[in-house]
N, CA, C and O of each residue as an XYZ file, in Angstrom:
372
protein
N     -29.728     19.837     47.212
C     -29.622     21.172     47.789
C     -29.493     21.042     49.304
O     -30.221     20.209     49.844
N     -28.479     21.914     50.221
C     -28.610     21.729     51.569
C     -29.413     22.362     51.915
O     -29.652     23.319     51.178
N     -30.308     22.215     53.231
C     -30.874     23.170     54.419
C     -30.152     23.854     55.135
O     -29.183     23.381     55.730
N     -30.388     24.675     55.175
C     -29.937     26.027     56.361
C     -31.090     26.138     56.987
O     -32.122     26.623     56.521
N     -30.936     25.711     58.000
C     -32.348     26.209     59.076
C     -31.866     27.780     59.908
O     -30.816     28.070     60.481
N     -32.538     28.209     59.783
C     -32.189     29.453     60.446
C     -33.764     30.067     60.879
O     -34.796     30.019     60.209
N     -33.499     30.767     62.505
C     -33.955     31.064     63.093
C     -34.598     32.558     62.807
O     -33.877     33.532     62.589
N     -36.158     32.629     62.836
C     -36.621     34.388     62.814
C     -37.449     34.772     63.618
O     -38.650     34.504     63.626
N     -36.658     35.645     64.588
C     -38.013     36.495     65.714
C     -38.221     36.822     65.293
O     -37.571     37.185     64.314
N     -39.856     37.200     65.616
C     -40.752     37.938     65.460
C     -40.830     38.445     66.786
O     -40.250     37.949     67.752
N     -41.833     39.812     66.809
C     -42.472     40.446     67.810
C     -43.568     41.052     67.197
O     -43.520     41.050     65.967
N     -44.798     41.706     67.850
C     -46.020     42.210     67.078
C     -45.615     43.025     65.819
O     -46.345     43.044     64.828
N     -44.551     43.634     65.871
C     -44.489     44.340     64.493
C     -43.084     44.124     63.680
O     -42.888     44.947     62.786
N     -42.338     43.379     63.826
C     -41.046     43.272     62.761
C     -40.796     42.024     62.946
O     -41.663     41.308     63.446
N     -39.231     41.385     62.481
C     -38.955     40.231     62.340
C     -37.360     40.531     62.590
O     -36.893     41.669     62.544
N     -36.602     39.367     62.856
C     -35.041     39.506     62.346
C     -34.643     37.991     62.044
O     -35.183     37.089     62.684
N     -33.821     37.760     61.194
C     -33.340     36.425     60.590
C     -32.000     36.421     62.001
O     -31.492     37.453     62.439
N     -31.682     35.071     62.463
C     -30.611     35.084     63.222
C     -29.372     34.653     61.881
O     -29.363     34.085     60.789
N     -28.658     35.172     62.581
C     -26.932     34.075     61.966
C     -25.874     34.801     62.765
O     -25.883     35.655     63.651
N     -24.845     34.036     62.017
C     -23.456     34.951     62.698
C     -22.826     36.031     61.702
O     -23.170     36.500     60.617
N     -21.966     36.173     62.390
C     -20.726     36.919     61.353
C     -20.325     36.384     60.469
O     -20.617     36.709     59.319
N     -19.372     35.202     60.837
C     -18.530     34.291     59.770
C     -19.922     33.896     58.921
O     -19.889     34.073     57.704
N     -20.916     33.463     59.418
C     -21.964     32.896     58.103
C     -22.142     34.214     56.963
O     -21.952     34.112     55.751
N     -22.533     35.392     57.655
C     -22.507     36.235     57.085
C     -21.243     36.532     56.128
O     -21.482     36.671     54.928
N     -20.162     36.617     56.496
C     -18.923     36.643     55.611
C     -19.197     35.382     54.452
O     -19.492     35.567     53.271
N     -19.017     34.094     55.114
C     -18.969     33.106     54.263
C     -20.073     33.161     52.916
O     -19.934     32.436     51.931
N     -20.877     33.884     53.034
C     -22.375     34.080     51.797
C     -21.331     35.476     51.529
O     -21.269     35.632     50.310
N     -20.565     36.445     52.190
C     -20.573     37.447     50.605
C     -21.574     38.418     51.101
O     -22.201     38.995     50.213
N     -21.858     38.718     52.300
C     -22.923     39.739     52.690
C     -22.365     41.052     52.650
O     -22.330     41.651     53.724
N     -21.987     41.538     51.783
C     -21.732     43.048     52.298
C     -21.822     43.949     53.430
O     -22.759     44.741     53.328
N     -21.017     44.076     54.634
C     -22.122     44.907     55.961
C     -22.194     46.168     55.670
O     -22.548     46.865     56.621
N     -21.951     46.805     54.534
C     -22.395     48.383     54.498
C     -23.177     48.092     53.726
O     -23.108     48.601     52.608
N     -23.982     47.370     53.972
C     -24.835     46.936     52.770
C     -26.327     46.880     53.696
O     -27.410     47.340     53.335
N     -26.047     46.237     54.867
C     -26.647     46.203     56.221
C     -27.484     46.983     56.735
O     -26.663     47.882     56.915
N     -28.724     47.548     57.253
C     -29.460     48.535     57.780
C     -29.199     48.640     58.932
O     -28.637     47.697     59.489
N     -29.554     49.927     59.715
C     -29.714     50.118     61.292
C     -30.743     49.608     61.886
O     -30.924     49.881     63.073
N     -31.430     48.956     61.357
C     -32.575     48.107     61.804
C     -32.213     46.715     61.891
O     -33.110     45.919     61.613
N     -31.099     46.259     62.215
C     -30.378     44.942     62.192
C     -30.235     44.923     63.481
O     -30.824     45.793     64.123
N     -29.497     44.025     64.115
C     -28.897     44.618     65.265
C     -27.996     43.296     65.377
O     -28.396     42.309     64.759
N     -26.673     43.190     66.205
C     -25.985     42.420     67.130
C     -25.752     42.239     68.609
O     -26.198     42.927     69.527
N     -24.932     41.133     68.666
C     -25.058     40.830     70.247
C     -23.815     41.510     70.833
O     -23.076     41.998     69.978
N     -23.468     41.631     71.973
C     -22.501     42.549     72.230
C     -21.095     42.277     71.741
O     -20.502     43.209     71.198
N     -20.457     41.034     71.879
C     -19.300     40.514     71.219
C     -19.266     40.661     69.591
O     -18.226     40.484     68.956
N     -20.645     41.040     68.916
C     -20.482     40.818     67.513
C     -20.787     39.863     66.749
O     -21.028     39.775     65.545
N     -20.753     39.256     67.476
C     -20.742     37.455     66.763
C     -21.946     36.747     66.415
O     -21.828     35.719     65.749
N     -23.314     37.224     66.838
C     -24.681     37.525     66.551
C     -25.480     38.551     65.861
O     -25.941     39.593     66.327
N     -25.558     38.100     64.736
C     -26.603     39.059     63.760
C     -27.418     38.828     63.162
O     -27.412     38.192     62.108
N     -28.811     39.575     64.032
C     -30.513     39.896     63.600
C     -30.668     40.842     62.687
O     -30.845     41.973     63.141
N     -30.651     40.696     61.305
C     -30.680     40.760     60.090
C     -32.549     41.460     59.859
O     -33.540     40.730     59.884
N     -32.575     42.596     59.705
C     -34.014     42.695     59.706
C     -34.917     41.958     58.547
O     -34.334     41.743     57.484
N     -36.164     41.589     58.649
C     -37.003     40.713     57.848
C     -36.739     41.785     56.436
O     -36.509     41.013     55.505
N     -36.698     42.821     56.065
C     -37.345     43.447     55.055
C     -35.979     42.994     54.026
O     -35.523     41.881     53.761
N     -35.490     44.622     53.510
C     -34.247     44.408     53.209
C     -33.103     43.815     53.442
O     -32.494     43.299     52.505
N     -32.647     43.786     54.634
C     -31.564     42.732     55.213
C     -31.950     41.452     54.925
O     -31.292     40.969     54.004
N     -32.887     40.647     55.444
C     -33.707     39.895     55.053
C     -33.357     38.916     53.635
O     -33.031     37.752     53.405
N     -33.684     40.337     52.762
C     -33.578     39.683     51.625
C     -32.438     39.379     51.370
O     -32.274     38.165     51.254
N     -31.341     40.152     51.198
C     -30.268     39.961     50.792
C     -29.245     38.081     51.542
O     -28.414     37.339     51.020
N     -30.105     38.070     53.201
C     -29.559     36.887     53.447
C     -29.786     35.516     52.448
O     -29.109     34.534     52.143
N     -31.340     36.115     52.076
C     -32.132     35.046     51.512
C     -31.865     34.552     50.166
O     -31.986     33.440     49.652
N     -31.224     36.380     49.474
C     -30.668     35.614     48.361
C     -29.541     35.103     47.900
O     -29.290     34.627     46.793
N     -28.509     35.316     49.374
C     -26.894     35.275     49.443
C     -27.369     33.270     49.460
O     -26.740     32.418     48.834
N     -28.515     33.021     50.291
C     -28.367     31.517     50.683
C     -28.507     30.581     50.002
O     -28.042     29.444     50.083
N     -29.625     31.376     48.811
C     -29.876     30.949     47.387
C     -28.784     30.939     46.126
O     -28.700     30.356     45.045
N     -28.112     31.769     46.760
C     -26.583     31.800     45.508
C     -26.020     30.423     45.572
O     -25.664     29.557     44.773
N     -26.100     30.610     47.044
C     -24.853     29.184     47.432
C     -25.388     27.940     47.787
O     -25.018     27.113     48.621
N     -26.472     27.963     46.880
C     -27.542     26.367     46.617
C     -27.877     26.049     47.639
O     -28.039     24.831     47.713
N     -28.172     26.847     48.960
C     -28.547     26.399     49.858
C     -30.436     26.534     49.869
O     -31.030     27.522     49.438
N     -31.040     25.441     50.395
C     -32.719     25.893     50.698
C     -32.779     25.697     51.812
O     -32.476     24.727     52.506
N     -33.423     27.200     52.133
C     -33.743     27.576     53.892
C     -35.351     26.658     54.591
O     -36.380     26.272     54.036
N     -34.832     26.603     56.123
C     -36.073     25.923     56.230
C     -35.668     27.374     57.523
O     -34.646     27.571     58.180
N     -36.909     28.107     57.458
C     -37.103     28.670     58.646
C     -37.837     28.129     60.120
O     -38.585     27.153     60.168
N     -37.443     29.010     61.347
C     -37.981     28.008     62.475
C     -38.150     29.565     63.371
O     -37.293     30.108     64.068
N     -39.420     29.987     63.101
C     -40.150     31.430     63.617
C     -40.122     31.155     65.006
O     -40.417     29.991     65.273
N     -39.817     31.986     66.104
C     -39.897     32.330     67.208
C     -40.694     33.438     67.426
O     -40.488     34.358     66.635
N     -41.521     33.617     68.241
C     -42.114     34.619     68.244
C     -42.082     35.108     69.816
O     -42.414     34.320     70.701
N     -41.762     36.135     70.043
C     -41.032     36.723     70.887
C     -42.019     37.561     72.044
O     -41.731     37.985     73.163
N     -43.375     37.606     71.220
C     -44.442     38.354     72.518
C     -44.545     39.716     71.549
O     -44.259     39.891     70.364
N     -44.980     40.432     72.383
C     -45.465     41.787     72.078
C     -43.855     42.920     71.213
O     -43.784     43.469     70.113
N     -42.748     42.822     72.483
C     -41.553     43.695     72.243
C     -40.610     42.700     71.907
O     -40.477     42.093     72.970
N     -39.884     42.172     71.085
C     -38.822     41.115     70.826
C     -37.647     42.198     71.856
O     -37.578     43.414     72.036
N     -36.646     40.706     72.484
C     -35.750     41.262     73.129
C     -34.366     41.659     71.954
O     -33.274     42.184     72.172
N     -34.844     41.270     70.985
C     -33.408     41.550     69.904
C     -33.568     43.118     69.824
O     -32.420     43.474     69.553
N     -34.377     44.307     69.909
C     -34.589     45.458     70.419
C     -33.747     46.071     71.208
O     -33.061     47.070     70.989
N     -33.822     45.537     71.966
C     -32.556     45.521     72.860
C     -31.010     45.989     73.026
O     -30.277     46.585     73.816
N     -30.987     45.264     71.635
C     -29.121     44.865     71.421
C     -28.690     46.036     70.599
O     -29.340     46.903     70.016
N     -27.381     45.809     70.723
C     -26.607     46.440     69.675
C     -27.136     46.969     68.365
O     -27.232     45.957     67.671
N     -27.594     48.168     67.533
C     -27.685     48.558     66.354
C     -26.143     47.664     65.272
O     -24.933     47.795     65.459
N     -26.795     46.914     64.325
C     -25.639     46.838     63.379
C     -25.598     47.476     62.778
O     -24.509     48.034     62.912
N     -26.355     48.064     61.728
C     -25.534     49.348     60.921
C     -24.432     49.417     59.793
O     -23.788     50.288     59.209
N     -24.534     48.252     59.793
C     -23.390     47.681     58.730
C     -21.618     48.242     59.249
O     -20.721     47.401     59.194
N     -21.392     49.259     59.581
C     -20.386     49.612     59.567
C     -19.112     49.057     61.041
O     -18.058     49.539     61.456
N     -19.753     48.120     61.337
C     -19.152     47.105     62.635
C     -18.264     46.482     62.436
O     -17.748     45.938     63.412
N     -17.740     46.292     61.247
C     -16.456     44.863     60.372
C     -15.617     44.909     61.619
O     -14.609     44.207     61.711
């Protein structure tokens, strides 16, 4: 089975999984599938995937494709700066 290490802020109260777009495409992620509690980086090309629902769906897109995740938690302080960014919303394609 491969590793996918992939990255998850935290801040005192939520989480987001990092990846990209193309990873996202390449698993089959649906983005209207996506919450407004996601968010991207301004070019697009960065997407914080929220821990809950979004979350899951990365987790089980990674599991389709025989991949086993090794996560690597960041924890971001009190306000994570992924807050910040862009709402994804799924509807960004």
């Amino acid at each position: 089975m491969n590793k996918q290490p992939i990255k998850y802020y935290t801040d005192a109260e939520h989480g987001w999984f990092y990846t990209t777009r193309e990873f996202r495409r390449l698993l089959k992620i649906d983005p209207t599938k996506i919450s407004e509690y996601s968010y991207q980086s301004d070019d697009g090309d960065a997407v914080y995937m929220e821990e809950d629902s979004d979350g899951a769906y990365l987790m089980m897109a990674l599991k389709a494709a025989g991949m086993e995740v090794e996560i690597e938690e960041i924890d971001c302080g009190r306000c994570a700066w992924v807050r910040g960014l862009k709402r994804y919303g799924g509807s960004n394609e």
